[in-house]
Structures are given as C-alpha cells and as structure tokens.
C-alpha positions as CSV (number, residue, x, y, z in Angstrom):
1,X,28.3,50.1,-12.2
2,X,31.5,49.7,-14.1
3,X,34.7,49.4,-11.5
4,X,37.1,52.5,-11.7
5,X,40.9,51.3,-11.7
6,X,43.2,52.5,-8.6
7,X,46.1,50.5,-8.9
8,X,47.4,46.9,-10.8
9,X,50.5,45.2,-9.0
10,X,52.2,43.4,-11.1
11,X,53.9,40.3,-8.8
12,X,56.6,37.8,-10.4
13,X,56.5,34.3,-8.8
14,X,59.0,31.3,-8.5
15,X,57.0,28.6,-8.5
16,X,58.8,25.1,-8.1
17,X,57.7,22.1,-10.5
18,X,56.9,18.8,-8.5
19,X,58.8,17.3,-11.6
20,X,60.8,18.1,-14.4
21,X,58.1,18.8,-17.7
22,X,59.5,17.8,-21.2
23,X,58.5,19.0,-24.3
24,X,59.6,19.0,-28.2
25,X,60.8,22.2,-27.0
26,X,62.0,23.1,-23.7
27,X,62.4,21.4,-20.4
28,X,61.0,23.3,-17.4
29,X,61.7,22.9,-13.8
30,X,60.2,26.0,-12.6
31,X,57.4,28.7,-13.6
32,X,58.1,32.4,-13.6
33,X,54.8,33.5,-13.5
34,X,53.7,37.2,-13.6
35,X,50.1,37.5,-11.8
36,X,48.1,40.7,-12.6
37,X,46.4,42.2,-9.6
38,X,43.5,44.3,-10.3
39,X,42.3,46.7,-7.5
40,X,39.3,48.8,-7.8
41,X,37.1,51.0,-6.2
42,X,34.3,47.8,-5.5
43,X,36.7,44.8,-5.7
44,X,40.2,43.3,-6.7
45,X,40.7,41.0,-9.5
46,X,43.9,38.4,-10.0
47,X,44.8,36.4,-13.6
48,X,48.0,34.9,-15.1
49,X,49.9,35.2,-17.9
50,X,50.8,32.2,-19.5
51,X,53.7,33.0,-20.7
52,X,56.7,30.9,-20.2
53,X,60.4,32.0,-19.1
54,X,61.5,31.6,-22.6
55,X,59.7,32.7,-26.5
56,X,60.0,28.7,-27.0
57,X,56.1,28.0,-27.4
58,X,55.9,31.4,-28.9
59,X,57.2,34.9,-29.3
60,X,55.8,35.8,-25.7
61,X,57.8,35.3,-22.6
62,X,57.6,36.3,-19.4
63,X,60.1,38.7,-19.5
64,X,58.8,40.8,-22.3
65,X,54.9,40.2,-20.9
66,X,56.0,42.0,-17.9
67,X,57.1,45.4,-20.2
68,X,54.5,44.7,-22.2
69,X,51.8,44.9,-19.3
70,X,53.3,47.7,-17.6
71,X,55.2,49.8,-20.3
72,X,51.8,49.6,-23.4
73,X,49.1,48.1,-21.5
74,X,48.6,49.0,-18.4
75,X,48.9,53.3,-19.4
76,X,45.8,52.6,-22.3
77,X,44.1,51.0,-19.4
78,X,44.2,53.7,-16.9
79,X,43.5,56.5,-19.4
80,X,40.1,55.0,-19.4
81,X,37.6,56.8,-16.9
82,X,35.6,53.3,-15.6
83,X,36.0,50.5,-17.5
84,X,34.5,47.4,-18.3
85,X,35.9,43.9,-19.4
86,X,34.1,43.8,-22.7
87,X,35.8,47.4,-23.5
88,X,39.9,46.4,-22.7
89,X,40.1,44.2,-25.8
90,X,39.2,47.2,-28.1
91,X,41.4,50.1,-25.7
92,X,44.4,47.1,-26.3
93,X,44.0,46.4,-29.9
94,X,46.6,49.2,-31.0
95,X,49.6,47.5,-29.3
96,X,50.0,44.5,-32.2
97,X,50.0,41.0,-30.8
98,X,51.0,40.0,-27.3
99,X,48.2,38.0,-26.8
100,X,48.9,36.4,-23.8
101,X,50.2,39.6,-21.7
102,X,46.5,40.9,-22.8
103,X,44.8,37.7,-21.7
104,X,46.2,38.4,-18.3
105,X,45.1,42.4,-17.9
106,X,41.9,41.5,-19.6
107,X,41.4,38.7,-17.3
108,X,42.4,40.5,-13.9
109,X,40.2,43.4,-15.0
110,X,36.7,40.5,-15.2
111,X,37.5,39.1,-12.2
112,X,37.2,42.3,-10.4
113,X,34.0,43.2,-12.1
114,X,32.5,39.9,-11.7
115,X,33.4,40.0,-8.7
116,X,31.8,43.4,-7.6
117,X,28.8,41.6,-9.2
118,X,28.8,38.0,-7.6
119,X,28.8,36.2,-10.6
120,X,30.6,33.5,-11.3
121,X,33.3,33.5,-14.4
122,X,31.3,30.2,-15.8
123,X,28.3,31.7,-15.5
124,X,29.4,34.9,-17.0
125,X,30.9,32.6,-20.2
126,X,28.0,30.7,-20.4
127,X,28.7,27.2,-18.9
128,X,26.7,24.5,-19.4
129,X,28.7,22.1,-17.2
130,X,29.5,21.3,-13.2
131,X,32.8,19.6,-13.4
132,X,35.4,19.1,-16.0
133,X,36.5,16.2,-17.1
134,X,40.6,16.4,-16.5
135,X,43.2,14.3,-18.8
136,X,47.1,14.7,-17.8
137,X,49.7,15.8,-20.3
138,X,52.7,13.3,-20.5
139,X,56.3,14.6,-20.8
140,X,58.8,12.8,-23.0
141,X,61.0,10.3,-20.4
142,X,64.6,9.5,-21.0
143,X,63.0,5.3,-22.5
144,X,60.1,4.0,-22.1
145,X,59.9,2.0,-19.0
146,X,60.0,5.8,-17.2
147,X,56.8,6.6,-19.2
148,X,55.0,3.6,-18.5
149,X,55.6,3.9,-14.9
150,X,54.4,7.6,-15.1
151,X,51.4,7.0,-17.3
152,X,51.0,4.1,-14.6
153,X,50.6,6.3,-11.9
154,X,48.4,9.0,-13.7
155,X,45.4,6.7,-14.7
156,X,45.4,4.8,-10.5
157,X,45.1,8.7,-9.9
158,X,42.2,8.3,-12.0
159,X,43.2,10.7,-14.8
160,X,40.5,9.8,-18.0
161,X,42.5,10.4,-20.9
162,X,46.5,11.0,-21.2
163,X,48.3,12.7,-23.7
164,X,51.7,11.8,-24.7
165,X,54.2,14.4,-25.8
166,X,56.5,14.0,-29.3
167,X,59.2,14.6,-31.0
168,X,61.0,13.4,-34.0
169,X,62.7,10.5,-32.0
170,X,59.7,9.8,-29.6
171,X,56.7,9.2,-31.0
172,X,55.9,5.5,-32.8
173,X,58.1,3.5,-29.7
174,X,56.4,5.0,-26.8
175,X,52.6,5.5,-28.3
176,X,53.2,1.2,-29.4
177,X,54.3,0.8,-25.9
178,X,51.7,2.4,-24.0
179,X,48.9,1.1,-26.1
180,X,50.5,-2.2,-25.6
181,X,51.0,-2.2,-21.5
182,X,47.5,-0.2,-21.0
183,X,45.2,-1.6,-23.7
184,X,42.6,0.0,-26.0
185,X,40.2,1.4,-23.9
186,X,42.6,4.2,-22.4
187,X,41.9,7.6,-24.2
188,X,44.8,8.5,-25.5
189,X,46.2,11.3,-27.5
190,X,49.7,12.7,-28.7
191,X,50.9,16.3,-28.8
192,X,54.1,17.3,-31.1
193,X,54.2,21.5,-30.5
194,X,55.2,21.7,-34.4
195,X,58.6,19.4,-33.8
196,X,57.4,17.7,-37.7
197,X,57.3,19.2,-41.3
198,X,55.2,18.0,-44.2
199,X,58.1,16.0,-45.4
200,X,57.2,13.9,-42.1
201,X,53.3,13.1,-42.9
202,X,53.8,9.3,-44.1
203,X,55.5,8.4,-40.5
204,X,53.1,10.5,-39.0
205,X,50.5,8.4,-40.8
206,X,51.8,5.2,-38.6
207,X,50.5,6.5,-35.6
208,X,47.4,5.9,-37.4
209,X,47.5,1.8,-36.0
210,X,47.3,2.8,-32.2
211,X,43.2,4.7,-32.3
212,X,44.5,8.1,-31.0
213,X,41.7,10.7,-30.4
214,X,43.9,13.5,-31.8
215,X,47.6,14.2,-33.1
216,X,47.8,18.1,-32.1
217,X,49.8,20.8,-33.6
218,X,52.3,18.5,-35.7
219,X,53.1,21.4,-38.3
220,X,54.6,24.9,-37.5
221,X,51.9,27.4,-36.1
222,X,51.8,29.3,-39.4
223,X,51.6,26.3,-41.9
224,X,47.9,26.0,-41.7
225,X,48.1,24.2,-45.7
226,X,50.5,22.0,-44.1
227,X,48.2,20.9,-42.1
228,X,45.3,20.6,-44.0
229,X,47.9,18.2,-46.9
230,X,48.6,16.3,-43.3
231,X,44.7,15.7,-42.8
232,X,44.3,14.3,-46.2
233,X,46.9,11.6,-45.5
234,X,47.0,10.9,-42.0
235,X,43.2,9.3,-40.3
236,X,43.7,10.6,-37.0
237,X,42.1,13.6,-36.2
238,X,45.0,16.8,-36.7
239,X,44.1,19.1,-33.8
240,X,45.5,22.5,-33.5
241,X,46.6,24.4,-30.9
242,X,49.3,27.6,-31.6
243,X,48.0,28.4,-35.2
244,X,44.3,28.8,-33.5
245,X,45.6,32.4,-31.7
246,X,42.1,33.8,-32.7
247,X,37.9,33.2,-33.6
248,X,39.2,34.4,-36.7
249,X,42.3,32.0,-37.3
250,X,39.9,29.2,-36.1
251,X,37.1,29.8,-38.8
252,X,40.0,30.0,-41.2
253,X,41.8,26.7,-39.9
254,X,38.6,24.9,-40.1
255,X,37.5,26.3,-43.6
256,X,40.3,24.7,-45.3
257,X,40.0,21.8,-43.6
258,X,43.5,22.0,-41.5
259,X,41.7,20.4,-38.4
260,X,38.9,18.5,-36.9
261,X,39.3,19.2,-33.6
262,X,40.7,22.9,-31.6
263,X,42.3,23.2,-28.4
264,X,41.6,26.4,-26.2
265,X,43.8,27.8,-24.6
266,X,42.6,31.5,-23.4
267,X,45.6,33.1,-23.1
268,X,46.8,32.0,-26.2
269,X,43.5,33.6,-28.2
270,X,44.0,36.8,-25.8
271,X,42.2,36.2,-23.2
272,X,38.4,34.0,-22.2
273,X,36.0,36.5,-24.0
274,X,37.8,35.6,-27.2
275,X,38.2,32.2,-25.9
276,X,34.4,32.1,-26.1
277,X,34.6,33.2,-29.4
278,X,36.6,30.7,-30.4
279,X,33.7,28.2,-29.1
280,X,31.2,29.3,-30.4
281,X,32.9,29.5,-34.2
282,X,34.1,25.9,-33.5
283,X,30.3,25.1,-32.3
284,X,29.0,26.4,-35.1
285,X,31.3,24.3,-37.5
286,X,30.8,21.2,-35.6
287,X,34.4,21.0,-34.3
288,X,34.8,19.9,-31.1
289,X,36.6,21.4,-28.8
290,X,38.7,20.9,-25.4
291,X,40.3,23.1,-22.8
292,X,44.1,23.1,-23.2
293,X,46.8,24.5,-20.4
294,X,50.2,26.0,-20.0
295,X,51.2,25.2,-16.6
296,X,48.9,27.0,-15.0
297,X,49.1,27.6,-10.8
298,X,45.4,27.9,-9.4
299,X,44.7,31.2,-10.5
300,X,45.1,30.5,-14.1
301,X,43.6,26.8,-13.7
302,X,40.3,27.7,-11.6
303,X,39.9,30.2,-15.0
304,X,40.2,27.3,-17.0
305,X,37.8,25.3,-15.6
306,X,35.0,27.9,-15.8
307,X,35.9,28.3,-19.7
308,X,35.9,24.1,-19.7
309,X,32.5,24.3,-18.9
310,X,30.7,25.6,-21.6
311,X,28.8,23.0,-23.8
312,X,31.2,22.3,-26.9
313,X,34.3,21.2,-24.6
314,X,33.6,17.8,-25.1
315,X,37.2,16.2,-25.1
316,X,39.0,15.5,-21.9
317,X,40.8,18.8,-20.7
318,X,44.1,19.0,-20.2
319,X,43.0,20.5,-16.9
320,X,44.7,18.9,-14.1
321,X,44.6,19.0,-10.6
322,X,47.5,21.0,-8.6
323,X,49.9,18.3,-7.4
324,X,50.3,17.1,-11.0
325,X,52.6,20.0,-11.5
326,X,53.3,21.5,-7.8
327,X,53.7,20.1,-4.5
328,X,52.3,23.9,-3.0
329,X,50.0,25.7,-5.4
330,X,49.4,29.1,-5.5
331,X,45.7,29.0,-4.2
332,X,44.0,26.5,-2.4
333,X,44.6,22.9,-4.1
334,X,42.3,22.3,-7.4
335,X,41.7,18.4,-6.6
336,X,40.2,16.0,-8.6
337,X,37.4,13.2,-8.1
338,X,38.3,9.5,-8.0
339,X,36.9,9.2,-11.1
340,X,38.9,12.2,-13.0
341,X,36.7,15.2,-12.6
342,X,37.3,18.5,-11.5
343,X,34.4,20.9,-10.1
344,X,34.3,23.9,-11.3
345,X,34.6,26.9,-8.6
346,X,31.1,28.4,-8.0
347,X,32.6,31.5,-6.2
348,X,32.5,34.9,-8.3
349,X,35.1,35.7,-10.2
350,X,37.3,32.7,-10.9
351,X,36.4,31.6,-7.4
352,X,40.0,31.6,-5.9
353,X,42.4,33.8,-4.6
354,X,46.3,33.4,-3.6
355,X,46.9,32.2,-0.2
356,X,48.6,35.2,1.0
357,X,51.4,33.4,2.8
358,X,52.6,31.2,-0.1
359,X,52.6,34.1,-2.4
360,X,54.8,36.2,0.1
361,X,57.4,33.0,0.5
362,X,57.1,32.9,-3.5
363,X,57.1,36.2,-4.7
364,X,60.5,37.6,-6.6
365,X,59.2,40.9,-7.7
366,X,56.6,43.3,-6.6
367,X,55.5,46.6,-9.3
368,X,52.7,48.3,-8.1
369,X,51.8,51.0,-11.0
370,X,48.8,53.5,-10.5
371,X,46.5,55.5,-12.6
C-alpha cells in the first residue's frame, strides 16, 4: 500500500568541514545542507539535497532548493492522494529543471516507502554488490609538498584510487609530482569541473604521460562537441560529470563520442531512479561507470553507496568515508575497511537515520509544511 503524505520538514544544517575543500571553483569550509523529511502514515523518509551554498557547480543552490522544495514542489506533492516514488518524477516534471531539489523530495518520499516495505534502497535499485570500493577526491593545496603530504595520508588510510582536482595553473606540476613520489601502481585520476576550453586540448594532451584512468569534465557542461574534439586529441579517457544531468544527455554524450567513461551523481540526474537510468544506458553502451559525490553527510552518502552497488559501477567511487570530510557526521559514521571498502547499509531505506542529538546542535532552520 502506497504511503499517504502528512507532513515534510524541511531542516537546514551547518555542518562544519574537517578541512578546507578546494575546487576550480569555490572553496568550502562548511555545508548548508537542507534535508528533506518525509512523514507518512506507515513510515518517515530522510534525503539531501546536494546542492551547494552557492550556483558555482551549477545553477542550484541551496538557497533557491529550499523555495524550490517548499514553494513548487512540495504543493504538487501533497495534491496527490497516496503516492508512490515511481509517480513524483512525472507530478514534478512541470516545474523546469531543478534537478537536484527533486532528487531530494523524490528521494525522502523512497525511503519512506521502502521503508514501510523493509527493502533495502540497493536492493530496490538492483545492486549487484556488498561493498563499494571508495577513492578520495583531492583538493588543490597552496604547492605541492601540501598535496603530497595529503595524498600521503589518504592512501595509509587505505583509500584505492585518488583523484586530483585542477585548474588552469594546477594540473601538469602536481599530477608529475604525485606520480613521481607514489609510483605507477596508484590509481589515479584528475577532475577539472569545466576550468579548460577547447583552446586548452594540446596541454591537456600532456597529462597523457602520467597513465590517468580519467580526465573528468574538462569542458563547460554544455559543450558536449567540445568534448568529443578533446577525445579525439587527448588518450586519456574524458569522463563527464555536469553535462550527464540525464539518461537522455548520457545516451547523447556517448553517441557522439564526448566520453568513455560517466560519473553518477543522483542528485545531479534528479534523483537515484533516474540515476538507474543513467546505468543502465551507460551499461548498455559499454561505458563504465562510477559513483560520484558532492559532499554528502551520511544521509546522502549511505544513498550513494546503495546506487554504487549495482553492476556497471566498476571505477573506484568517490564515496568516502565520514571523517574525510567531517569530524561529526550527521548519522552514525560511514567507515571504511583497511583495504578501502565501504559496506553498503543493509537496513531498508538508505539504512540510516540522523542521530537526533547532532541534528538538534546542528540544525539552523526548521519548516514543517503539511498537506
């Protein structure tokens, strides 16, 4: 029996970062989360949006997800008698884009309902897998010696693949330095969030020398020709991540040959049923896949490793566990294995919950809107 909606509290968090986290594009000290809290009739469900404080990585931001949710959203939702997951995609298709603020009601609304059930969100998605395997995403450093220090300490913590980030600047110098001070054998991959234009694919083309698995998202989301000129000069694998927003724009990305590899990212696509989509269209092609991440606190990262699990996510995740980015999580700490796996929650639902006092000392905001 479908659940039937009785309230959704919307709840905006100040999450500290155990360390400052650098990108081509921002530098973040802090998440301003907004969770989504489900409660229904037979259970209550909890997601995040991904969103960041700022419309840096894209037009969303947390902001604006939080009008979005309650103001468009939230009212197509409740004018719906009992719902179930599969149905708030299509109820939330007139409100154009906002992917990630859909992601997040979607998301709340399938945990409750799996929950009800006592499935499990892999099982629901169709994982193959027990544990994912979890790579670290490397910030850019002031110089280098920072970096190898960090990149030090990530693979004793038994991290199996690391990902530097770039920028015009920071990209050939660190990559030759890293490769140098670690060796061959490290997997090792580079991530640029569109800081390059076409103009910059011969010096692209050097990092060529250094046997990266991937350079991801060099170009600018929309220049998918870009990227598929890039692939024709550059060897490394081009691997996209904010032009893939759909199944649609991922059978398109691959049918002009922009990439060879996808990253997921499930709020990005608008949420993990769409996320599943995007799978199985990369499946189908060939193109591997692995399961990307914005920062997520437990709630959002326990999602992510049940989406991590299904059986063409065979590239390291960027799935890490909670003290890489906070010294108090959310939920109960995600922890990985000495050997750089993380298990996948076998609870229904995403198999976590907030631990009600840390949510309490975090919270900022409370909105509790009804039917």
């Amino acid at each position: 029996m479908n659940p039937n909606i009785e309230a959704v509290e919307l709840r905006r968090v100040a999450i500290p970062l155990a360390s400052p986290f650098r990108t081509s594009f921002s530098t973040q000290t802090e998440r301003d989360v907004l969770l989504v809290r489900v409660i229904t009739d037979q259970a209550e469900g909890w997601a995040e949006c991904v969103a960041i404080a700022d419309p840096l990585y894209s037009s969303e931001f947390t902001d604006g997800a939080h009008r979005i949710v309650a103001d468009h959203l939230l009212p197509r939702l409740f004018a719906a008698d009992r719902l179930n997951a599969d149905l708030v995609a299509p109820l939330l298709e007139p409100v154009r884009g906002h992917r990630m603020a859909k992601a997040a009601v979607e998301t709340a609304v399938l945990d409750a309902q799996l929950k009800a059930a006592g499935v499990p969100l892999s099982r629901h998605l169709g994982a193959t897998a027990t544990h994912v395997d979890s790579g670290v995403s490397v910030s850019i450093y002031d110089a280098v010696p920072e970096l190898l220090d960090a990149v030090a300490g990530y693979l004793d913590a038994g991290y199996r693949r690391i990902k530097l980030k770039i920028e015009p600047g920071w990209d050939i110098e660190p990559v030759a330095a890293v490769r140098e001070r670690f060796g061959d054998d490290v997997l090792l991959q580079v991530d640029a969030n569109s800081a390059y234009t076409r103009s910059d694919a011969r010096h692209l083309a050097l990092l060529d020398a250094f046997g990266l698995l991937l350079i991801e998202q060099p170009l600018d989301e929309e220049d998918i020709a870009g990227h598929a000129q890039l692939a024709r000069v550059v060897r490394t694998p081009i691997c996209l991540d904010e032009s893939v927003v759909s199944a649609q724009a991922a059978y398109e990305a691959i049918r002009t040959g922009a990439c060879g590899i996808v990253n997921i990212k499930a709020g990005r696509v608008g949420g993990y049923l769409e996320a599943r989509r995007v799978h199985d269209v990369c499946a189908a092609a060939g193109i591997p896949v692995w399961a990307g991440g914005m920062l997520e606190t437990g709630i959002g990262r326990a999602a992510n490793l049940a989406l991590g699990g299904l059986p063409n996510f065979t590239l390291p995740s960027d799935i890490s566990a909670s003290d890489r980015y906070f010294e108090q999580d959310l939920t109960e700490p995600i922890t990985m294995t000495e050997d750089g796996r993380i298990e996948i929650p076998t609870g229904p639902g995403i198999g976590v919950a907030p631990n009600p006092e840390v949510l309490a000392e975090l919270t900022v905001t409370t909105q509790v809107l009804k039917p």
